[in-house]
MIVO-530215 format. One line per 4 residues: number of its first residue (from 1); for each residue x, y, z of C-alpha. Coordinates in nm, 2 decimals. Layout:
% residues N
NUM	X Y Z; ...
This chain:
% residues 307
1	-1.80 0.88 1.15; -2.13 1.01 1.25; -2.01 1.39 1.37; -2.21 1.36 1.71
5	-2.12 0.97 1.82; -1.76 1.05 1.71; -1.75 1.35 1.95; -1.96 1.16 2.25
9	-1.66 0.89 2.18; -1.37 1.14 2.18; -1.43 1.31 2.47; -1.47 0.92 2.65
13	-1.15 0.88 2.47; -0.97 1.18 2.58; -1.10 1.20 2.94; -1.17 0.87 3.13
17	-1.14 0.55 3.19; -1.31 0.30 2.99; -1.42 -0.03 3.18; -1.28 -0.41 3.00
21	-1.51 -0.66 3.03; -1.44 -0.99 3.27; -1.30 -1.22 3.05; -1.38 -1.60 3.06
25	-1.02 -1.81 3.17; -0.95 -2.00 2.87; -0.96 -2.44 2.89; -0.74 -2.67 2.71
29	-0.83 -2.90 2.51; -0.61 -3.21 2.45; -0.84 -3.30 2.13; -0.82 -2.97 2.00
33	-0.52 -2.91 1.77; -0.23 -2.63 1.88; -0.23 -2.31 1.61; 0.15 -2.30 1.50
37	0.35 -2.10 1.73; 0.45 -1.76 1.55; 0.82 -1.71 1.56; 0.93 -1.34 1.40
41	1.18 -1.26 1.15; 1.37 -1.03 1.01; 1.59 -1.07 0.76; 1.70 -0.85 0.47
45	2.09 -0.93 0.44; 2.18 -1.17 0.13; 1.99 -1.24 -0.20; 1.70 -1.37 0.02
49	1.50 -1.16 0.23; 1.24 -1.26 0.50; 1.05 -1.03 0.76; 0.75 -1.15 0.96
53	0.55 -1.01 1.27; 0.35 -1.20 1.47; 0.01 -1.01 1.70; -0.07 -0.79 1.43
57	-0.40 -0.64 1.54; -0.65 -0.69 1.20; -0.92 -0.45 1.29; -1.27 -0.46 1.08
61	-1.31 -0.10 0.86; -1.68 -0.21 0.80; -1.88 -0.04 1.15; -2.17 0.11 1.24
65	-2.11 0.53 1.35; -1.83 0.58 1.04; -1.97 0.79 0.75; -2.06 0.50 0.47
69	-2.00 0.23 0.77; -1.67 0.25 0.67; -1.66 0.19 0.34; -1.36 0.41 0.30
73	-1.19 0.39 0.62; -0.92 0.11 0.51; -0.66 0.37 0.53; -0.73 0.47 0.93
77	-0.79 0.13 1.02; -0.50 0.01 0.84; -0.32 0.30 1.04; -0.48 0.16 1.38
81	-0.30 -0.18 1.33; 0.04 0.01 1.30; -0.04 0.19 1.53; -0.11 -0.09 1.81
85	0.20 -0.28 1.69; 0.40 0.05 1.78; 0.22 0.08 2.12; 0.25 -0.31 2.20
89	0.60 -0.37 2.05; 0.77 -0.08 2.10; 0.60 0.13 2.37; 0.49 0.42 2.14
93	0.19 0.66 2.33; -0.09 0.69 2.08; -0.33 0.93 2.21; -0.57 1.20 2.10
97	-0.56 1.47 2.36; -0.21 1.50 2.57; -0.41 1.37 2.87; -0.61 1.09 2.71
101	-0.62 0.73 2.71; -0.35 0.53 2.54; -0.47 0.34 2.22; -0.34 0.02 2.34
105	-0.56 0.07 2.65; -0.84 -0.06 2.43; -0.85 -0.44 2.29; -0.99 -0.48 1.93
109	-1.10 -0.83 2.01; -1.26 -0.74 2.39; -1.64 -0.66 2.29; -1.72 -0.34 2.55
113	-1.37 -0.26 2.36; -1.55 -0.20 2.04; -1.72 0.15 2.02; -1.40 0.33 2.14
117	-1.18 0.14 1.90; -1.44 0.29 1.63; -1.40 0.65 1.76; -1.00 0.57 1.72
121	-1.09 0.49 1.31; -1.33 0.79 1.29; -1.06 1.03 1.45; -0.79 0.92 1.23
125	-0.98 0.92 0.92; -1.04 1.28 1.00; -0.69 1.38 1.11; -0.63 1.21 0.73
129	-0.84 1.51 0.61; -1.19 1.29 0.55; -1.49 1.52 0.55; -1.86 1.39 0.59
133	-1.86 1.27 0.26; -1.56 1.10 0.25; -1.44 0.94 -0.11; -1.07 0.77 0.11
137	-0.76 0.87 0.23; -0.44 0.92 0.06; -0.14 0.85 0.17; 0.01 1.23 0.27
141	-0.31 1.21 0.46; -0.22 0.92 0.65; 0.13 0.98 0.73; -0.05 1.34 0.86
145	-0.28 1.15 1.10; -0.02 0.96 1.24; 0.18 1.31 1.30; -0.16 1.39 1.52
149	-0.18 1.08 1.69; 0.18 1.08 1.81; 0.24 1.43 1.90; 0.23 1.43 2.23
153	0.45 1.11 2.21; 0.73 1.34 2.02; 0.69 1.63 2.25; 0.78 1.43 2.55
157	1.12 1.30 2.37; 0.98 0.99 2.12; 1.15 0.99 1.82; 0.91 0.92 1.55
161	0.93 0.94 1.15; 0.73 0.80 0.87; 0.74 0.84 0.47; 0.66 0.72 0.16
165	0.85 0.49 -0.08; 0.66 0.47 -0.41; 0.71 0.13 -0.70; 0.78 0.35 -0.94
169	1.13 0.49 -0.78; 1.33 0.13 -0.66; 1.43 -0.16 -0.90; 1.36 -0.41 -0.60
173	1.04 -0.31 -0.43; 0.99 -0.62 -0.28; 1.31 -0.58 -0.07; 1.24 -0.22 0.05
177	0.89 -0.35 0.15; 1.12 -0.61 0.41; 1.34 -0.36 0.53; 1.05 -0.11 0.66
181	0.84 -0.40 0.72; 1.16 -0.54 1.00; 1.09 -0.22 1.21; 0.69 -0.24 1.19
185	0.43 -0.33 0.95; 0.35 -0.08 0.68; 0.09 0.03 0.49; 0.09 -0.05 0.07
189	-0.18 0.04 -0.12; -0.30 -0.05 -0.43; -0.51 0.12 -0.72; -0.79 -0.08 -0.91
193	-0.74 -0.10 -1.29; -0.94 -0.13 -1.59; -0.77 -0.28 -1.93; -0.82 -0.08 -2.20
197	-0.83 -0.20 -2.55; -0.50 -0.02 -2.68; -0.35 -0.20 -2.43; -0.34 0.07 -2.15
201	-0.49 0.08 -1.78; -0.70 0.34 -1.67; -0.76 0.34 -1.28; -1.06 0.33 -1.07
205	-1.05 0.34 -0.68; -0.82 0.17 -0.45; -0.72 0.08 -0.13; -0.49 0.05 0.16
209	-0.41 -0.24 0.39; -0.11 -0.38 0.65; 0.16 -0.57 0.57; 0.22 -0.84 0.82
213	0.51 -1.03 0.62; 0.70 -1.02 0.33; 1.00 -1.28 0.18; 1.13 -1.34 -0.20
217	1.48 -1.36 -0.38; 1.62 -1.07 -0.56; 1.64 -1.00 -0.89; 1.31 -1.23 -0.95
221	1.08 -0.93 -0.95; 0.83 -1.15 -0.70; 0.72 -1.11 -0.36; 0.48 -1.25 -0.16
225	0.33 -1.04 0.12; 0.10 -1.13 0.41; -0.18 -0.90 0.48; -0.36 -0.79 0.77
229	-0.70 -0.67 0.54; -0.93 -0.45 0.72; -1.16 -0.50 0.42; -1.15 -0.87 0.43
233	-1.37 -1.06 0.68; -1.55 -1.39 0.70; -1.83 -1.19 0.86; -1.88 -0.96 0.58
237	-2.24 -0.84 0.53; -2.34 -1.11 0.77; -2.59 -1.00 1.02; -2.46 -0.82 1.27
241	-2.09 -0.73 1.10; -2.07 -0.38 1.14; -2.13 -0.39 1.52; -1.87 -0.66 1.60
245	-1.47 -0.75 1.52; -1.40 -1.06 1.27; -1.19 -1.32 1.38; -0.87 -1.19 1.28
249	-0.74 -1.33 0.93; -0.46 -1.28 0.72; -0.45 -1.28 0.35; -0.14 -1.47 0.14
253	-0.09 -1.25 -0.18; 0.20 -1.23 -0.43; 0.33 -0.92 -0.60; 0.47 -0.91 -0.95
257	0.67 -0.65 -1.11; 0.52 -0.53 -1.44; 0.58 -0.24 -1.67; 0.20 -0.05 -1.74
261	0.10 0.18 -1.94; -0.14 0.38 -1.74; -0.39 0.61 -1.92; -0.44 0.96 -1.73
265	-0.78 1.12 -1.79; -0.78 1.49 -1.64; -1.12 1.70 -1.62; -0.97 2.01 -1.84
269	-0.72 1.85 -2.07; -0.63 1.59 -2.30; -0.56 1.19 -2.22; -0.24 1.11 -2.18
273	-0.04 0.76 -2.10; 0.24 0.77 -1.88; 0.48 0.44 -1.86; 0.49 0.32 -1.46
277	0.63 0.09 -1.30; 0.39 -0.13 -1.06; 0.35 -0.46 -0.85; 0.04 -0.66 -0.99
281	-0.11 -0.80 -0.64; -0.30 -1.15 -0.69; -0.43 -1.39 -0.43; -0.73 -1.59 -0.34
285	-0.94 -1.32 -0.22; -0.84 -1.07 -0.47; -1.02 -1.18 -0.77; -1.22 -0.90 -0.96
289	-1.32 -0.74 -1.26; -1.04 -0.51 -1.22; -0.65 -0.55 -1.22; -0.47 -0.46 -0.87
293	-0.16 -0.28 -0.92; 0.06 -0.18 -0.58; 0.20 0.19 -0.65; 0.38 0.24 -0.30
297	0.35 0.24 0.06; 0.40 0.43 0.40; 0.62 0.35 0.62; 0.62 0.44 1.00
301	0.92 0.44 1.33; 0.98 0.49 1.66; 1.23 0.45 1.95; 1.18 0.57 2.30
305	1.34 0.93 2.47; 1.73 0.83 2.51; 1.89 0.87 2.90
């Protein structure tokens, strides 16, 4: 984030108040369909497994006062949704300073809402160790801003814990994905592939998201994931994006298991290949010149001060 609109927004964050706009009362419409009623679930016992949150938060990475207007902030905003969930769900502080406001004080879709919500991405893409020329986060960096953002939460008796589970290490992904998922969403990220013509994969960039749902059968090597995208938008690079939130909208993608041979290309030594496991993502709005492979995700929990 620009250095000196992050630190104006940090110190609104950490000291005051910030006013919500009036908001219009909403009127029913009989000709107007109802949107389908979410119902959650959470199951992960049997050969079948089904989790699925409902007011997942789907904030926009694209904005104005972020170095590169976001172009590499998936990973904080991705955060921020798990965040809010935590906050909203579960009752989890989220602050910056011991003293300052509450991240859930702030509503991603209230305009006036908008430039602190910002500041929240800027501030945890730098407790994710971005600089001012900021090529991502990773996901040690991630994990590490949420240690920053709920500190004050776990001084005052929160129990909080995240980690890291990666494809490579668990015969059935798809089900560990679930079982973090059931306690709140979780970030996966994939890396962006190019096929090589000895039949190995050499990797490019990549990028972080929330997962909002998963379900699939064990043993099938196949699950299918619902995303909340914070690179995704029906807005994008219309005018206007990076100064307001998207409709929220979720992405339907399924994951395959597949065995890659990933070619490693250091600065000071040979190429190498190295045989990894991954999950091939595909979906609508996931069609590229490249090849998506999912190589792990974090995961994130908390339970309020007991007695």
């Amino acid at each position: 984030m620009n250095r000196i609109a992050l630190r104006s927004a940090v110190t609104t964050l950490a000291i005051s108040g910030f006013a919500a706009a009036a908001l219009a009362p909403t009127v029913a419409h009989a000709d107007l369909p109802l949107a389908p009623a979410c119902a959650e679930v959470k199951d992960t016992v049997g050969s079948h497994f089904e989790v699925r949150h409902c007011d997942v938060t789907d904030v926009d990475q694209f904005r104005t006062n972020l170095d590169g207007n976001g172009n590499t902030h998936c990973g904080p905003a991705s955060l921020y949704n798990i965040l809010y969930y935590l906050g909203e769900k579960k009752g989890l502080p989220a602050r910056i300073t011991p003293n300052g406001q509450n991240l859930t004080e702030y509503d991603p879709k209230t305009p006036a809402h908008y430039p602190m919500v910002t500041a929240w991405i800027g501030w945890l893409g730098y407790e994710a160790g971005m600089d001012t020329t900021p090529t991502g986060t990773s996901a040690a960096g991630n994990r590490k801003a949420f240690d920053a953002a709920t500190a004050t939460a776990k001084a005052n008796g929160w129990f909080v814990d995240r980690g890291q589970i990666n494809s490579n290490d668990v015969s059935e992904f798809g089900l560990e994905i679930a079982k973090k998922t059931a306690h709140a969403p979780v970030q996966i990220w994939y890396g962006r592939y190019t096929a090589n013509g000895d039949r190995t994969y050499t990797r490019g960039g990549g990028h972080i998201t929330t997962v909002v749902s998963a379900k699939g059968d064990l043993g099938t090597g196949v699950v299918e994931l619902t995303l909340a995208d914070p690179g995704r938008a029906a807005d994008h690079k219309t005018d206007g994006y990076l100064d307001t939130q998207s409709a929220y909208r979720y992405e339907t993608v399924q994951l395959t298991r597949q065995t890659v041979n990933v070619k490693v290309v250091p600065e000071d030594a040979a190429p190498y290949v190295v045989q990894r496991t991954y999950w091939k993502l595909t979906g609508d709005n996931y069609v590229g010149e490249t090849t998506q492979f999912v190589e792990g995700f974090n995961w994130y929990a908390a339970a309020p001060p007991v007695g």
